[in-house]
C-alpha positions in Angstrom: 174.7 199.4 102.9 174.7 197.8 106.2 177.7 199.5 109.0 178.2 197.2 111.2 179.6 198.9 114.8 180.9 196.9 117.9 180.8 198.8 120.8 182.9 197.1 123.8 180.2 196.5 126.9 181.0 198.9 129.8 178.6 199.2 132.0 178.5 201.1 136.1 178.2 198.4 139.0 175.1 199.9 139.4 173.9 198.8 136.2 175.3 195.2 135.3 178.1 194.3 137.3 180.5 191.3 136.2 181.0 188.8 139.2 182.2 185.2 139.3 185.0 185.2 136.6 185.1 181.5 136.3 181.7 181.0 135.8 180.9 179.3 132.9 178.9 181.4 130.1 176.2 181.1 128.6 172.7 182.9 128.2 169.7 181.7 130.3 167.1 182.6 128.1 164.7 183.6 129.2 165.9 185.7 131.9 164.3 188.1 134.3 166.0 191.7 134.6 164.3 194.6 136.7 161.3 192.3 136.5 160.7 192.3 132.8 160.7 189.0 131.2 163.5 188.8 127.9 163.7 186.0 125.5 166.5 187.5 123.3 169.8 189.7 124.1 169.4 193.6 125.0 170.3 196.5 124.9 172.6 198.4 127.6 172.8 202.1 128.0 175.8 202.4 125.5 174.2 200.5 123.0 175.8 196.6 123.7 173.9 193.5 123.6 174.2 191.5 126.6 172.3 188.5 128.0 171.7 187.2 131.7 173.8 183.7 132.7 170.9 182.9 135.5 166.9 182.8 134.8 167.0 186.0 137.5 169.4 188.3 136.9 171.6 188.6 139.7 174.7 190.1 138.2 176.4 187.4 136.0 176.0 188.3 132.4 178.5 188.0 129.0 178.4 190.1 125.6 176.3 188.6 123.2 178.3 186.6 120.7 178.1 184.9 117.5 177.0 181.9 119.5 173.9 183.8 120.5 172.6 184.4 116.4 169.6 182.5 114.8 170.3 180.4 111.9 168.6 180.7 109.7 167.5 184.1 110.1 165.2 186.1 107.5 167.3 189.0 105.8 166.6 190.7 102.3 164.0 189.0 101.6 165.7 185.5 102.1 166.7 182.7 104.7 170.5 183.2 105.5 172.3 180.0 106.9 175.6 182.1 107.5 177.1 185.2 108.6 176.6 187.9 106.3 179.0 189.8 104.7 177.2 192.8 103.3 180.4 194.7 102.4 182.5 191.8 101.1 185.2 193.1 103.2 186.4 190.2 104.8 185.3 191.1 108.1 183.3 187.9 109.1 180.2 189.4 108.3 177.1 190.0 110.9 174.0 187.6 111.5 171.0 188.1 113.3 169.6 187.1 117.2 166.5 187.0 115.8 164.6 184.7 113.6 163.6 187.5 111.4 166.2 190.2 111.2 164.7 193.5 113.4 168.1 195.3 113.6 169.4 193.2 116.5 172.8 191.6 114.9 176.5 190.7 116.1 179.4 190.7 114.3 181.0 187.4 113.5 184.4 185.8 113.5 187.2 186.2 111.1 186.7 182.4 109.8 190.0 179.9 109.2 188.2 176.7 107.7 185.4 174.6 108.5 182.9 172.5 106.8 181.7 173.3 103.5 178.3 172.0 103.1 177.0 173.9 99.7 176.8 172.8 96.4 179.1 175.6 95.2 180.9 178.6 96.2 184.3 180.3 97.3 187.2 179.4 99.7 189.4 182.3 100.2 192.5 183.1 102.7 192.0 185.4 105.9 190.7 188.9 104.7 191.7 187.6 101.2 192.8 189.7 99.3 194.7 191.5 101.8 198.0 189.4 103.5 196.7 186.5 105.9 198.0 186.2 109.0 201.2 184.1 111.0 200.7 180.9 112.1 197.9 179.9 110.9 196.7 176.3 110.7 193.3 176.3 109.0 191.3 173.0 107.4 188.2 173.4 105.0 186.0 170.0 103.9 184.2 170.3 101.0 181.7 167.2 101.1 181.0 165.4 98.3 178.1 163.5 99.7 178.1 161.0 97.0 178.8 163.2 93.8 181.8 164.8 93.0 183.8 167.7 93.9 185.9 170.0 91.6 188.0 173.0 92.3 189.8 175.5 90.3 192.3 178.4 91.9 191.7 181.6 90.6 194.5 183.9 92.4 197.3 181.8 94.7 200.2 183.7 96.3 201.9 182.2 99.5 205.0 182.4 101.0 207.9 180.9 98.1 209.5 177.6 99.0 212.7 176.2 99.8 214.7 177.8 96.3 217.3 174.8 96.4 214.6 171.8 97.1 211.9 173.0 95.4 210.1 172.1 98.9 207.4 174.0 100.6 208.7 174.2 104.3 206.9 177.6 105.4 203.5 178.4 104.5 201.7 176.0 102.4 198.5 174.7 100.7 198.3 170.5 101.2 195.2 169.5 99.2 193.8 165.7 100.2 191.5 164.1 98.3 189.7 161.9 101.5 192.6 160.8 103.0 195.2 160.7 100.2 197.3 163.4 100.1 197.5 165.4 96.6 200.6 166.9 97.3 201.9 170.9 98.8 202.0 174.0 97.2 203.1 177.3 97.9 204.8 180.7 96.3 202.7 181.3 93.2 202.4 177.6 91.6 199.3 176.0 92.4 197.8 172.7 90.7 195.4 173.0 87.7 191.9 172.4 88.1 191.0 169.3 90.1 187.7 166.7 90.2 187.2 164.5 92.9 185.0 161.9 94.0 185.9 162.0 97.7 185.8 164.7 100.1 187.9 167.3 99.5 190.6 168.5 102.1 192.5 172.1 102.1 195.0 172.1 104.7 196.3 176.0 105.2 199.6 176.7 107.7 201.6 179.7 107.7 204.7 179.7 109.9 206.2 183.1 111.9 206.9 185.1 109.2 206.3 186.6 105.8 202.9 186.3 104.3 201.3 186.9 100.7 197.8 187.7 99.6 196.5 184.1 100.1 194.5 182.1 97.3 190.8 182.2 95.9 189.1 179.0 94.9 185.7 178.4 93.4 184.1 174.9 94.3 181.5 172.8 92.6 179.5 170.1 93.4 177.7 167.6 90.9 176.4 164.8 91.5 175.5 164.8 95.4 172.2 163.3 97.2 172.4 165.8 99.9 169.1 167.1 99.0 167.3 163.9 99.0 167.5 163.5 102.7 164.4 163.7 104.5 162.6 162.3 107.4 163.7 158.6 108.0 167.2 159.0 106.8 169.4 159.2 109.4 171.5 162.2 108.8 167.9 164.1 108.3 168.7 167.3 110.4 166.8 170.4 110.0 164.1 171.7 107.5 160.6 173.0 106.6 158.1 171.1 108.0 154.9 170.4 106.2 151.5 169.0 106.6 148.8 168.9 109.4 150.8 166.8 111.9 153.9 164.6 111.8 156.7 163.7 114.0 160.5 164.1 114.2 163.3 162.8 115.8 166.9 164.2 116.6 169.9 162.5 114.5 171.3 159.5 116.1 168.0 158.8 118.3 167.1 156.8 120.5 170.6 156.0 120.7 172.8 159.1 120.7 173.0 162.7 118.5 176.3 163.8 117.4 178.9 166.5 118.7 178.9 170.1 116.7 175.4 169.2 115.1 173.3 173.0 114.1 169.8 172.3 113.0 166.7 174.4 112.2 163.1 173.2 111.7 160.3 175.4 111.1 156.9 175.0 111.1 154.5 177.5 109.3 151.8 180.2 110.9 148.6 179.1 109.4 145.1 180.0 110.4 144.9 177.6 112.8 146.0 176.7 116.2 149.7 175.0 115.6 150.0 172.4 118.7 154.3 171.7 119.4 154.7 168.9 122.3 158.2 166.8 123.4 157.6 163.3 124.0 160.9 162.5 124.9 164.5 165.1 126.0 167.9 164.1 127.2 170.3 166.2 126.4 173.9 167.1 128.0 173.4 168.3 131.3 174.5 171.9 132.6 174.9 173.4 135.7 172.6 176.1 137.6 175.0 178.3 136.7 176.0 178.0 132.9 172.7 178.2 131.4 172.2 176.0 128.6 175.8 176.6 127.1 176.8 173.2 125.7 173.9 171.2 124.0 170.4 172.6 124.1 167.1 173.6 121.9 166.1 176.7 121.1 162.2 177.2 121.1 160.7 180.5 119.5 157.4 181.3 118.5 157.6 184.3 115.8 160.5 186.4 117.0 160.0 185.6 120.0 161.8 183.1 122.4 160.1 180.6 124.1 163.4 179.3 126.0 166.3 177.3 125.9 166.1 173.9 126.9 168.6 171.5 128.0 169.1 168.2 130.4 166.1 165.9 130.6 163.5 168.1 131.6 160.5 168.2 129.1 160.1 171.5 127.2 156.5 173.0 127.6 153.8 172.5 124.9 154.2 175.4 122.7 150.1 176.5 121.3 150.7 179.2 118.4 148.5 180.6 116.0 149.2 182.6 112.9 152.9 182.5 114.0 156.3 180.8 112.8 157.3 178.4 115.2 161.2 177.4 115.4 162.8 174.8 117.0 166.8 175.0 116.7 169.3 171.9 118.0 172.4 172.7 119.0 175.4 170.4 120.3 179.1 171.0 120.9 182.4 169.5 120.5 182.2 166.9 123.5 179.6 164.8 125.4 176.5 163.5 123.7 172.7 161.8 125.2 169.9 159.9 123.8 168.2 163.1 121.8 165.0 164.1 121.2 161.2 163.7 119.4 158.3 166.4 119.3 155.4 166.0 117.2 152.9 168.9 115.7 149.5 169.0 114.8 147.7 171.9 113.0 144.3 171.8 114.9 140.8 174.2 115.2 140.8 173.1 119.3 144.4 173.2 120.8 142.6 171.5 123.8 141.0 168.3 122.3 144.2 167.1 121.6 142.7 165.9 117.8 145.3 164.4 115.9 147.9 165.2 117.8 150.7 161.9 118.6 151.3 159.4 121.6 
């Protein structure tokens, strides 16, 4: 069993001060601290992971976060694309800030909705089954991507309805089915189960007071052609690349990625020299100061990090062999550019430049 322990960073002047509270934060990796060279969060003396905000440490640095975690990261013997709840306890679960798990973890965020992109699984409440919280105002997607999607409760206890109406004006469940609107629910009566052949919706508010246990729902979904995207289709994002050499291309380019896109490619140690090279980068811009925080690539080669790339400066040519190397794309919620394209090439003479791309 794994025991996940936070430990609050607190830390002498002497050791790493916290200056500049309005400076934006984000980790500069790498960064340079007492002239060692780090491409991943470390260790202070109490035991906290913490990361630099400049490329030389001079003082500004944050907590390591769930922002700062590898996905997918290798755990138990498999790829994990989420936080991982070891304990089932509700907890948010831990994930890993390295590409393969080495004991280096954060814990994660209680989660209130999102988008569900698996072909099956759970939705439950806040620490389900234990009461969720007050005002609340949570949305989960299940995408149908072209098949359908069916649900079925298996526990539902909210807050009861109006007793006169028969209306659910406190906390409530409103399921839509794309944008149509199934109806609300709340107390203990909850609809039957349900297939769909849009997207489904599940729209959770609690008001100020009195709570219940919350619901469980299992989901299924039949039918989809999610996993028949691959390069050329233009929501390709992410994957295990193959072959000697090939080329790919962020979502959206030349003309513009998306906001809140998370995507992993990997390419495969081999017994020969693997040759990454960026033809083409613009990405949102940062500041000196915030260091890479809003949309940027992650480079690493093994475990460890090359850097974190952002703006429209050309990453270096990354020459590996016998190692993993991982390129993750990253965006947020607001301002987009033109995108990316790399190319590898598997080669005997990283230097001859033998079938590598224009």
């Amino acid at each position: 069993m794994l025991f996940i322990f936070v430990l609050a960073v607190a830390a002498t002047a002497q050791e790493i001060p916290i200056t500049g509270d309005t400076k934006p934060e984000g980790c500069h990796f790498p960064f340079v601290y007492e002239n060692v060279t780090y491409t991943s969060c470390i260790l202070n003396d109490l035991g906290a992971l913490w990361c630099s905000l400049d490329a030389v440490y001079v003082g500004n640095w944050k907590e390591c976060g769930e922002e700062e975690c590898v996905f997918p990261f290798y755990y138990d013997h498999h790829y994990q694309d989420l936080c991982v709840d070891t304990d089932h306890n509700g907890d948010g679960g831990w994930c890993s800030l390295d590409p393969v798990y080495e004991g280096n973890q954060v814990q994660c965020g209680r989660h209130c909705g999102g988008i569900v992109d698996h072909d099956h699984g759970q939705i439950n409440t806040p620490d389900y089954p234990a009461p969720y919280d007050n005002n609340l105002d949570c949305f989960w997607t299940i995408q149908a991507h072209g098949g359908t999607v069916e649900i079925t409760f298996q526990d539902f206890s909210l807050q009861a309805g109006n007793s006169v109406f028969g209306t659910c004006e406190n906390d409530y469940l409103e399921i839509f089915s794309g944008y149509n609107s199934l109806g609300r629910w709340c107390g203990t009566s909850h609809p039957g189960p349900g297939v769909f052949h849009d997207d489904v919706t599940l729209h959770l508010v609690s008001d100020g007071s009195i709570t219940s246990t919350g619901f469980n729902i299992k989901y299924k979904v039949e039918g989809s052609d999610h996993h028949n995207f691959g390069p050329g289709h233009p929501d390709y994002c992410g994957d295990q690349l193959h072959g000697h050499d090939g080329e790919i291309s962020s979502p959206g380019y030349p003309t513009a990625y998306e906001n809140n896109v998370d995507c992993t490619w990997t390419m495969s140690g081999k017994s020969h020299f693997l040759v990454l090279q960026f033809h083409d980068f613009a990405l949102e811009k940062s500041t000196i100061y915030d260091g890479c925080s809003y949309d940027y690539v992650d480079i690493f080669k093994g475990n460890e990090r090359v850097g974190r790339f952002c703006g429209d400066t050309l990453p270096p040519t990354v020459i590996s062999y016998d190692e993993d190397v991982t390129i993750r794309f990253k965006t947020d919620a607001d301002t987009v550019d033109r995108g990316f394209r790399f190319s590898w090439v598997y080669t005997d003479d990283p230097g001859s430049g033998d079938g590598s791309l224009p």
